[in-house]
C-alpha positions as CSV (number, residue, x, y, z in Angstrom):
1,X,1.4,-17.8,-130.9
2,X,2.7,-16.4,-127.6
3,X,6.3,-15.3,-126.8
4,X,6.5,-16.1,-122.8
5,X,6.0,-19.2,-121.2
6,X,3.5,-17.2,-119.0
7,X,1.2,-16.0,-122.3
8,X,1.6,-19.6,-123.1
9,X,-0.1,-20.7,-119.8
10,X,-2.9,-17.8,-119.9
11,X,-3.6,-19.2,-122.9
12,X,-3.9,-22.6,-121.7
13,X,-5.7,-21.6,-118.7
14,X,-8.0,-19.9,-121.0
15,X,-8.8,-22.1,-123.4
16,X,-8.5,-26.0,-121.5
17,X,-11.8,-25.9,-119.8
18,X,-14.7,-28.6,-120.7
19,X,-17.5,-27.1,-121.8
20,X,-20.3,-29.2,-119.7
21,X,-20.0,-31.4,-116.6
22,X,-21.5,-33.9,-118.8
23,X,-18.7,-33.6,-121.1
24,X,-16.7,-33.7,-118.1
25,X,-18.0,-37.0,-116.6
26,X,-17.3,-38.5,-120.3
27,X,-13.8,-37.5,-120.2
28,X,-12.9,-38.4,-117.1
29,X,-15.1,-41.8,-117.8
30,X,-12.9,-42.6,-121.2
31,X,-9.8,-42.0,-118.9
32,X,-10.9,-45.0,-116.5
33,X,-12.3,-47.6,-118.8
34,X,-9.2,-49.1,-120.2
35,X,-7.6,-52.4,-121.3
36,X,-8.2,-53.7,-117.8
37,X,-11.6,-54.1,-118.1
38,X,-11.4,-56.0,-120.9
39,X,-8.2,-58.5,-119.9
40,X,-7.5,-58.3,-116.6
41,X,-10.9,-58.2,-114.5
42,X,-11.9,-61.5,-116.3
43,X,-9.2,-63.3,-115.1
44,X,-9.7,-61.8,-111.9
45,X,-13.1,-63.1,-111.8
46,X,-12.5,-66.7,-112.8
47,X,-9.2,-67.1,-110.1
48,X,-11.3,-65.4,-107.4
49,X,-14.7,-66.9,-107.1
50,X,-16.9,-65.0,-109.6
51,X,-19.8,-63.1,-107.9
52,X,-17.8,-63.1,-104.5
53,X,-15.0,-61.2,-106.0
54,X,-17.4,-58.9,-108.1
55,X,-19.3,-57.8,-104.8
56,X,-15.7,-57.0,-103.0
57,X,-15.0,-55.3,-106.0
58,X,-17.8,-53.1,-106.2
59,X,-17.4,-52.4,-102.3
60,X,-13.9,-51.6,-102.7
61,X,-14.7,-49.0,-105.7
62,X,-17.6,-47.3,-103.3
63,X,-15.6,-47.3,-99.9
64,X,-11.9,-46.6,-101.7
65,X,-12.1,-46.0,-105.7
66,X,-14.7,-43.2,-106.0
67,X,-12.9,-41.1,-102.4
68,X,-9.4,-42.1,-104.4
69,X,-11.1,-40.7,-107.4
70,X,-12.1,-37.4,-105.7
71,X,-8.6,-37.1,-104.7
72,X,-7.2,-37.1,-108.0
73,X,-9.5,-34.6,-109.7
74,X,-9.1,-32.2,-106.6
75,X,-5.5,-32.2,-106.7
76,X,-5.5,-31.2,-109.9
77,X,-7.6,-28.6,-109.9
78,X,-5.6,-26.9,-106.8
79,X,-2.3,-27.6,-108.5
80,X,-3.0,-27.2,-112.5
81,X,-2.6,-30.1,-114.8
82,X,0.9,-30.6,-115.1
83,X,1.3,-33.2,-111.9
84,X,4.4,-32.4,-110.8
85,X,3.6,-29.0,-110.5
86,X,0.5,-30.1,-109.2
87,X,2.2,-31.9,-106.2
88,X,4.5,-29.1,-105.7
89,X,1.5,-26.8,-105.1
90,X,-0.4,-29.1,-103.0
91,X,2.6,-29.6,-100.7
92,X,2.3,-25.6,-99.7
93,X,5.2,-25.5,-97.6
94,X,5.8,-28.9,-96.7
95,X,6.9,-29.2,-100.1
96,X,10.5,-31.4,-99.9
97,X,10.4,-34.2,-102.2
98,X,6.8,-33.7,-103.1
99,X,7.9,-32.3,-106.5
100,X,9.2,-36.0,-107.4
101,X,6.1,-37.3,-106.9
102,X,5.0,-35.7,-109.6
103,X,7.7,-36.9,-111.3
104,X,7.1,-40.5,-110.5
105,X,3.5,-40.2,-111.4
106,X,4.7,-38.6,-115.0
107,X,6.8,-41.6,-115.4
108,X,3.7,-43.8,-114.9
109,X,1.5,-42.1,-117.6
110,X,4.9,-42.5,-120.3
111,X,5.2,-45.9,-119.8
112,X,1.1,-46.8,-119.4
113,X,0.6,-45.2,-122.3
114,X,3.1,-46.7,-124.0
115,X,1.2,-49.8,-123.1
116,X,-1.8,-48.7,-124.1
117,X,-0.3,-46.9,-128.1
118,X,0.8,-50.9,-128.4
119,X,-2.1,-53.1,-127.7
120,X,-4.0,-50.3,-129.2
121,X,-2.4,-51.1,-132.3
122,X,-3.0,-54.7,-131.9
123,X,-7.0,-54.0,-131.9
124,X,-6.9,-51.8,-135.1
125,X,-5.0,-54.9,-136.6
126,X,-7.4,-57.3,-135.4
127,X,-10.2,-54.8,-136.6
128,X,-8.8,-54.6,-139.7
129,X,-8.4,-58.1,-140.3
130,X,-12.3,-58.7,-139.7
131,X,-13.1,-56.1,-142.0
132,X,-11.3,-57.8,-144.7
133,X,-13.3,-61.2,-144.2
134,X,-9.2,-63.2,-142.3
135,X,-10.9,-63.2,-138.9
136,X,-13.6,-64.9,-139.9
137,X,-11.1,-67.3,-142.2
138,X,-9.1,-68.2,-139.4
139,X,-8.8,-72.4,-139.5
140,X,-7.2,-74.7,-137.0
141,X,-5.8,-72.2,-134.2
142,X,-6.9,-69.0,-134.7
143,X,-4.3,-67.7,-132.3
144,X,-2.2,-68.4,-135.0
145,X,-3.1,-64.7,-135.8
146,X,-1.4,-63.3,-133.4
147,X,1.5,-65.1,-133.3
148,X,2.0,-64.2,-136.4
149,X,1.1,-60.4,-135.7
150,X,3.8,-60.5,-133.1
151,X,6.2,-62.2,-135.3
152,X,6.6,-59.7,-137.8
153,X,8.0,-56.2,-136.7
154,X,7.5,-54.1,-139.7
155,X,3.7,-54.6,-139.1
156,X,3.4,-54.5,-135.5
157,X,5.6,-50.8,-135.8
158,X,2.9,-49.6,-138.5
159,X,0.2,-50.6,-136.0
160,X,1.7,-48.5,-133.2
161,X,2.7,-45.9,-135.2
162,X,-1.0,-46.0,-136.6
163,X,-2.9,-45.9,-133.5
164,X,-0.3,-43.1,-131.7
165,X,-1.2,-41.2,-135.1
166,X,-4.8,-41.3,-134.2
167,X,-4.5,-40.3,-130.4
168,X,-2.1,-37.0,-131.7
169,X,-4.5,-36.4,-134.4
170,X,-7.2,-35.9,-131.8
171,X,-5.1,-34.0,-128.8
172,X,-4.1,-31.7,-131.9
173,X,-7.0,-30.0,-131.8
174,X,-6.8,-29.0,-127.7
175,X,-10.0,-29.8,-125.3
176,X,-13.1,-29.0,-126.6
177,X,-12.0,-29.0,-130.6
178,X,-10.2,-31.9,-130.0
179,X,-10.8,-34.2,-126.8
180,X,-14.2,-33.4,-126.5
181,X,-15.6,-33.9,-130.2
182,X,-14.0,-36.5,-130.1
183,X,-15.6,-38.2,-127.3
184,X,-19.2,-37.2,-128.6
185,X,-19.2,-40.1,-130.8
186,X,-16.8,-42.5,-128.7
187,X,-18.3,-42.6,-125.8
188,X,-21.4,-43.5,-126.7
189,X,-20.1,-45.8,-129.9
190,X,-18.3,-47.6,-126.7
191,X,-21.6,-48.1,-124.7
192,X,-23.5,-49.1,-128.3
193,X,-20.8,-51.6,-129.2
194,X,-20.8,-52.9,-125.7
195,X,-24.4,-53.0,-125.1
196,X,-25.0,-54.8,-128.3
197,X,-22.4,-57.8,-127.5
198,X,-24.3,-58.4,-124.0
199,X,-27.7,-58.3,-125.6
200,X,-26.2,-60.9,-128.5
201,X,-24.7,-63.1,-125.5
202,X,-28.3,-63.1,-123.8
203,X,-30.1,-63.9,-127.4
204,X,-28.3,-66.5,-129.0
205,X,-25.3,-67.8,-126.1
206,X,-26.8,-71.1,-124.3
207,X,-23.8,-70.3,-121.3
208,X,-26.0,-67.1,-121.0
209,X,-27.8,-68.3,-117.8
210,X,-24.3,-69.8,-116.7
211,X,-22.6,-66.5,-116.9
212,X,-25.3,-65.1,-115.0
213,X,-24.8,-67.4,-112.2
214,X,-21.3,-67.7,-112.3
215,X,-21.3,-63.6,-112.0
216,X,-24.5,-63.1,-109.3
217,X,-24.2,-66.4,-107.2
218,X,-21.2,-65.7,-104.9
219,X,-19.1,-68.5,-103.9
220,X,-17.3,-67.5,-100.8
221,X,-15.0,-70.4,-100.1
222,X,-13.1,-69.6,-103.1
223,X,-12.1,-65.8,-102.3
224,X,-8.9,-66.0,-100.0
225,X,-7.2,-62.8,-98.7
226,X,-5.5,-62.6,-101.4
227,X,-8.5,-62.2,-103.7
228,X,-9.6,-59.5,-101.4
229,X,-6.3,-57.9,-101.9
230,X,-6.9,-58.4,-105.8
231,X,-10.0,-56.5,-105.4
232,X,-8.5,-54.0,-103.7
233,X,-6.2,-52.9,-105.9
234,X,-8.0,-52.9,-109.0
235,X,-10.5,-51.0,-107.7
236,X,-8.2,-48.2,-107.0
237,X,-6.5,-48.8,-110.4
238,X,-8.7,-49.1,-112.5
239,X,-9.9,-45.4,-111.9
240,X,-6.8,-44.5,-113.3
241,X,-6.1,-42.3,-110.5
242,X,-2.4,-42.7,-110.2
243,X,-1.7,-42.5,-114.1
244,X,-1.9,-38.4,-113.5
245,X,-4.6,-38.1,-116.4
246,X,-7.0,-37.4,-113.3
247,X,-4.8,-34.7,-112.2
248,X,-5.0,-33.2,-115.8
249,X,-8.9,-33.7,-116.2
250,X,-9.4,-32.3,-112.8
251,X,-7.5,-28.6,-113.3
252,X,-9.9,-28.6,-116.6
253,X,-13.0,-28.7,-114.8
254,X,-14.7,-25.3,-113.9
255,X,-15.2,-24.6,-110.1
256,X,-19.1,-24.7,-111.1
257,X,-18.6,-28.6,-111.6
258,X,-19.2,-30.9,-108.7
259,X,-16.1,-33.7,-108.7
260,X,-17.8,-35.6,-106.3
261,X,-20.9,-36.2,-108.3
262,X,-18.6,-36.4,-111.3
263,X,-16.7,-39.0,-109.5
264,X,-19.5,-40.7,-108.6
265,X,-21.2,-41.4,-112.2
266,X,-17.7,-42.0,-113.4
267,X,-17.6,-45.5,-110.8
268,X,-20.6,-46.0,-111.9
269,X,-20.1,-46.2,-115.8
270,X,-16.7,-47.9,-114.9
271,X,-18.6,-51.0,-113.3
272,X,-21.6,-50.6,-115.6
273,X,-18.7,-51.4,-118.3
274,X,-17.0,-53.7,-116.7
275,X,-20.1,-55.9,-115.9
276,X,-21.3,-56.0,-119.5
277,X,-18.0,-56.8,-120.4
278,X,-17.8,-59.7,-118.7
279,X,-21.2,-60.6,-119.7
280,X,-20.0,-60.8,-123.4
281,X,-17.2,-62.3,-122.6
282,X,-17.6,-65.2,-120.5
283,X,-20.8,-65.9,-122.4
284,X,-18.6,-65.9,-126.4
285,X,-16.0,-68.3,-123.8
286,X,-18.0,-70.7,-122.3
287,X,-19.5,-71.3,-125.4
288,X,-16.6,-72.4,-127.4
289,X,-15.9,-74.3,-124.0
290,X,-12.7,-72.5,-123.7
291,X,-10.9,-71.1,-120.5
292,X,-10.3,-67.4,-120.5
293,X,-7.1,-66.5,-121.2
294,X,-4.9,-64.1,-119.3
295,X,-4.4,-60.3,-120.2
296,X,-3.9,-60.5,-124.0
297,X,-4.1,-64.0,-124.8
298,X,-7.6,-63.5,-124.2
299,X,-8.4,-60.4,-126.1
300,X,-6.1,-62.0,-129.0
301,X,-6.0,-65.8,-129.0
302,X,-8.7,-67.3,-126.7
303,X,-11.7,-64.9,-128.0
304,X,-10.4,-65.0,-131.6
305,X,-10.6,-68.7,-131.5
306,X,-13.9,-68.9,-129.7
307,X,-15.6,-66.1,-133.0
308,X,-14.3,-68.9,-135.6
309,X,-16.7,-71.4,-133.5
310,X,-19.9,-68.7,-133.8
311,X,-22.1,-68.2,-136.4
312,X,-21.0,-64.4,-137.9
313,X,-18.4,-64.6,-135.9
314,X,-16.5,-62.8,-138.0
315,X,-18.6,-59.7,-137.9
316,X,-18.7,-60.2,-134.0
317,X,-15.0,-60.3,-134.1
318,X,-14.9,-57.1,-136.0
319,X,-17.3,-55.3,-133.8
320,X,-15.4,-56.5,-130.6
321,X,-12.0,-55.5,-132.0
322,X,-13.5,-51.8,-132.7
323,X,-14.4,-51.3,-129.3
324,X,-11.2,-52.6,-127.5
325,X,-9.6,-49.7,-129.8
326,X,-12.0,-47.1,-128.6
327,X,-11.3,-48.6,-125.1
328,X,-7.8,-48.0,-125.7
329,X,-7.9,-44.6,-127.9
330,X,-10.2,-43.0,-125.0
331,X,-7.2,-43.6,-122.1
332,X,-4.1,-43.0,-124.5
333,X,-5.7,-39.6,-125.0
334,X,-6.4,-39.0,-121.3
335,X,-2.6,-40.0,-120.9
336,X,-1.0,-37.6,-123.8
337,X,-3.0,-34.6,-122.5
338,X,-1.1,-34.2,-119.1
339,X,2.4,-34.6,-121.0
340,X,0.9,-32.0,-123.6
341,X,0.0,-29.4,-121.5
342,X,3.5,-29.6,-119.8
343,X,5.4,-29.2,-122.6
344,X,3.8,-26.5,-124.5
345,X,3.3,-24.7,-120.7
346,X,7.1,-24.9,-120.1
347,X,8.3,-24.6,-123.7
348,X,5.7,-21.8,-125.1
349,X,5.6,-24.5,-128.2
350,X,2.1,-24.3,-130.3
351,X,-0.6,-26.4,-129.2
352,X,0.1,-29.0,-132.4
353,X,4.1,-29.0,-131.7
354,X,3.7,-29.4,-127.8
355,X,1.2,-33.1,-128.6
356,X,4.0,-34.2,-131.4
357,X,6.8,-33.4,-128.8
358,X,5.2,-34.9,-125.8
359,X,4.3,-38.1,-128.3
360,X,7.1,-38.8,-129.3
361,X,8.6,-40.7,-126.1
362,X,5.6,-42.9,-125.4
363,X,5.8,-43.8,-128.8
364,X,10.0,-44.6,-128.7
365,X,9.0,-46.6,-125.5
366,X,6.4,-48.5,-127.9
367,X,9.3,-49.2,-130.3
368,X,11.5,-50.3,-128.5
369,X,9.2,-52.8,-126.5
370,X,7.7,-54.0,-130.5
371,X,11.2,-54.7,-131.5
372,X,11.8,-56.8,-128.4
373,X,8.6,-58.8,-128.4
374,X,9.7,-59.3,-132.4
375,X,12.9,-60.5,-131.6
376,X,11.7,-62.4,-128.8
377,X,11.9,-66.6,-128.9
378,X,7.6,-67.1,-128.0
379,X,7.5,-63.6,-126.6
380,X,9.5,-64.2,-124.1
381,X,11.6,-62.2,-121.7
382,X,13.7,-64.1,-118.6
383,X,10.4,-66.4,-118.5
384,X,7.7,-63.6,-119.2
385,X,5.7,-62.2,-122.2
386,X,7.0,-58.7,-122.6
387,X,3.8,-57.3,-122.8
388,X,2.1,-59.1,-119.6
389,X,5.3,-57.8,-118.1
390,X,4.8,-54.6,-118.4
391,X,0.8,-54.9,-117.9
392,X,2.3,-56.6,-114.3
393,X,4.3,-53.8,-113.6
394,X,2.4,-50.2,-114.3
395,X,-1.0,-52.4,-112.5
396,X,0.7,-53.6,-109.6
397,X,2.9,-51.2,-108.7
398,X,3.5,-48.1,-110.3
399,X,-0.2,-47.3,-110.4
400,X,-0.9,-48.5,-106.7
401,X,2.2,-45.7,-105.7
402,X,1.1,-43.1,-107.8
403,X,-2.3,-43.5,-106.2
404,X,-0.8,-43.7,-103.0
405,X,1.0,-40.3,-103.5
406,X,-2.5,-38.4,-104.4
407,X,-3.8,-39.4,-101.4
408,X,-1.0,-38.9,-99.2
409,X,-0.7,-35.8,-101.3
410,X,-4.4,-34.9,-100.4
411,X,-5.2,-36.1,-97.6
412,X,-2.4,-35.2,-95.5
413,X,0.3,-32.4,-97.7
414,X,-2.4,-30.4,-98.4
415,X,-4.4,-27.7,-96.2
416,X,-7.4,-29.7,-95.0
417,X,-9.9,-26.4,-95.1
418,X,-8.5,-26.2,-99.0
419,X,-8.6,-29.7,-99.9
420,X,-12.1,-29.3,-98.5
421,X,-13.1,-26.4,-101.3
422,X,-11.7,-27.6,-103.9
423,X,-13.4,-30.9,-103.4
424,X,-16.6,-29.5,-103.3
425,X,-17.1,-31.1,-99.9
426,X,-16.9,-28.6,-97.6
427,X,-20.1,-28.3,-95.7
428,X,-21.1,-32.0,-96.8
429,X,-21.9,-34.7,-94.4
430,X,-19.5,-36.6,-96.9
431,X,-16.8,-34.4,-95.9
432,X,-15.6,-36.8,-92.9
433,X,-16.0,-39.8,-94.3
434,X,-14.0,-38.7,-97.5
435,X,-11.4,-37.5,-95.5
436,X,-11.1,-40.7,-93.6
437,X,-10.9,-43.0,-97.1
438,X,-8.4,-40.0,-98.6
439,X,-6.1,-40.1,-95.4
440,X,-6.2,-43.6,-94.0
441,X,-8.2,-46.4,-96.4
442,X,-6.9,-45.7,-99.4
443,X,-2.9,-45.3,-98.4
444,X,-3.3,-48.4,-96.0
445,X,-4.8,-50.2,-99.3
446,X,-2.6,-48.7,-102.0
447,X,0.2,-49.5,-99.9
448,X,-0.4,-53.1,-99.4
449,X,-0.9,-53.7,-102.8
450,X,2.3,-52.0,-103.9
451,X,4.4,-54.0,-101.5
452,X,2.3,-57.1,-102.5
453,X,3.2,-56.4,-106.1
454,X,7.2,-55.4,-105.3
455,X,7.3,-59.1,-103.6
456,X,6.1,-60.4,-106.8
């Protein structure tokens, strides 16, 4: 172990590197698929038109997401992986209040992946239960599960505690020992899991054919402006871009490794997901000839009750359970790293001792949002579940603002002739158009939806 907080980051800057740019694209493509894929692009569908909203989206993630995404990874590889320091860099000497950026954006990641340690530990519950045969038991309402999941504290703290167990067990082992093994066999357990729920929808669901229409037939007259804004803003969110784990991933990338390219194969898996997943999805749904739910009563109430209608749906149930976990484990990860680094960078703490340290606030955020949804009369908080809540708040306007200040960061902080080369633009025919997107789409369209969101 080193003495100085300056060995310590040598050693860091040393060792933190990902092997591969494919190993690269899979990290920074576990970062952005998250929850939101799963529960909150669904919804987003069904409210918005189906196939009108999915072609805005896919527009808004080409023209906005993948330039946003470019952003992120660049700023962290000029600035390091710590994102305040990272901002502080990037601000050369127009740095003023830049550092608190950083700050913000570090505030962001604590209470996402909060978010993300709790309905984390929801899945492995819900996995769990399917392996042990009470999914597939489930009588009457099986939403009944959850309720009484959330009803009973001493079991929703061992399912946090459980899954933010898991996450520090992985980070233990640093980036390629640790984050990378470990995404050898998620990543492509993820795609498996999910490609084998879409090819059981298209076998054996008969709202197969409607799912396909209701997601490639486009109905314009029911996407409004503010379906437009919807799409907007989750295409820049869902990216993950201003959770600061994009920051982290991008200081780990060598200067060999395109982050445009990267960035662009990342969008790609991200929609690749998030189009199977609704494939799956609406098809188990439509089935049972139930209404999707919104954010987790669909992952926990609506989709368990629509398995209990399905032949083996208890093994579906199990297999769908295990991959919102992965979805899950794959972004708390991407989260913990940035907090990580910064601690054992600033405290010269041991690799081990820096992921325990930097755990252990997400995970006393966790708590104390388990105890309150315990207590809670129907999970409710002045009129709102706790957990939609805070799903409400980090998606809508936290993220939107820490995306905003990477671009703004980026596109206008930073030296443009640096923010060029570490891009790996300069001397691409992209390089204006990516500037344009960095410096006036995205901020225009982050900002909107933040205000949007602060109205709400």
């Amino acid at each position: 172990m080193v003495s100085t907080t300056a060995g310590v980051g040598a050693q860091i800057a040393a060792t933190a590197r990902w092997s591969s740019g494919l190993c690269f694209v899979m990290a920074v493509a576990g970062s952005a698929i998250g929850i939101g894929n799963l529960w909150k692009f669904p919804d987003l569908l069904c409210e918005h038109g189906g196939g009108a909203f999915l072609l805005v989206y896919f527009a808004c993630v080409v023209a906005i997401g993948v330039p946003l995404l470019v952003a992120g990874l660049s700023l962290g590889r000029l600035g390091g992986a710590d994102p305040t320091q990272a901002f502080y860099i990037a601000a050369g000497r127009r740095r003023g209040a830049w550092r608190w950026a950083g700050r913000f954006v570090t505030l962001t990641m604590l209470t996402v992946l909060s978010l993300y340690c709790i309905v984390g530990g929801w899945a492995l519950d819900f996995t769990w239960l399917g392996l042990t045969g009470s999914l597939a038991r489930s009588s009457g309402d099986a939403g009944a599960k959850f309720g009484s999941l959330l009803a009973d504290p001493a079991r929703l703290l061992a399912a946090h505690t459980l899954f933010t167990a898991l996450t520090v067990a992985i980070l233990a082992g640093g980036v390629r020992e640790g984050i990378e093994r470990a995404l050898r066999w998620m990543m492509p357990a993820l795609f498996a899991i999910l490609a084998a729920l879409a090819c059981f929808a298209a076998v054996t669901s008969a709202s197969f054919g409607s799912t396909l229409a209701f997601l490639f037939s486009p109905d314009w007259s029911r996407l409004s402006a503010a379906g437009v804004l919807e799409a907007m803003g989750h295409a820049c969110s869902t990216l993950s871009v201003g959770a600061g784990s994009m920051i982290c991933y991008g200081a780990y990338a060598g200067r060999e490794m395109s982050l445009a390219r990267a960035a662009v194969a990342v969008a790609l898996i991200d929609m690749a997901v998030t189009l199977l997943a609704a494939l799956a999805i609406f098809s188990i749904v439509f089935d049972a000839g139930l209404a999707p739910g919104v954010g987790p009563d669909l992952l926990f109430v609506t989709l368990p009750r629509a398995f209990v209608t399905l032949t083996g749906g208890g093994m579906l149930g199990t297999v769908f359970f295990a991959l919102t976990s992965l979805v899950a484990l794959t972004s708390a990860i991407a989260l913990l790293e940035p907090l990580a680094n910064t601690v054992q960078r600033r405290s010269g703490a041991s690799r081990r001792t820096a992921v325990l340290l930097a755990a252990a606030g997400p995970w006393c955020i966790g708590v104390t949002t388990v105890l309150t949804v315990s207590m809670g009369s129907d999970l409710q908080a002045d009129g709102h579940a706790v957990i939609d809540l805070l799903d409400r708040l980090t998606s809508r306007v936290m993220l939107p603002l820490g995306g905003l200040m990477v671009a703004l960061a980026v596109g206008w902080a930073a030296c443009r002739r640096v923010s060029a080369r570490v891009s790996g633009l300069r001397g691409s025919s992209w390089l204006p158009w990516w500037r344009v997107a960095v410096r006036i789409l995205a901020p225009t369209a982050l900002g909107v939806v933040a205000w949007r969101g602060i109205g709400a």
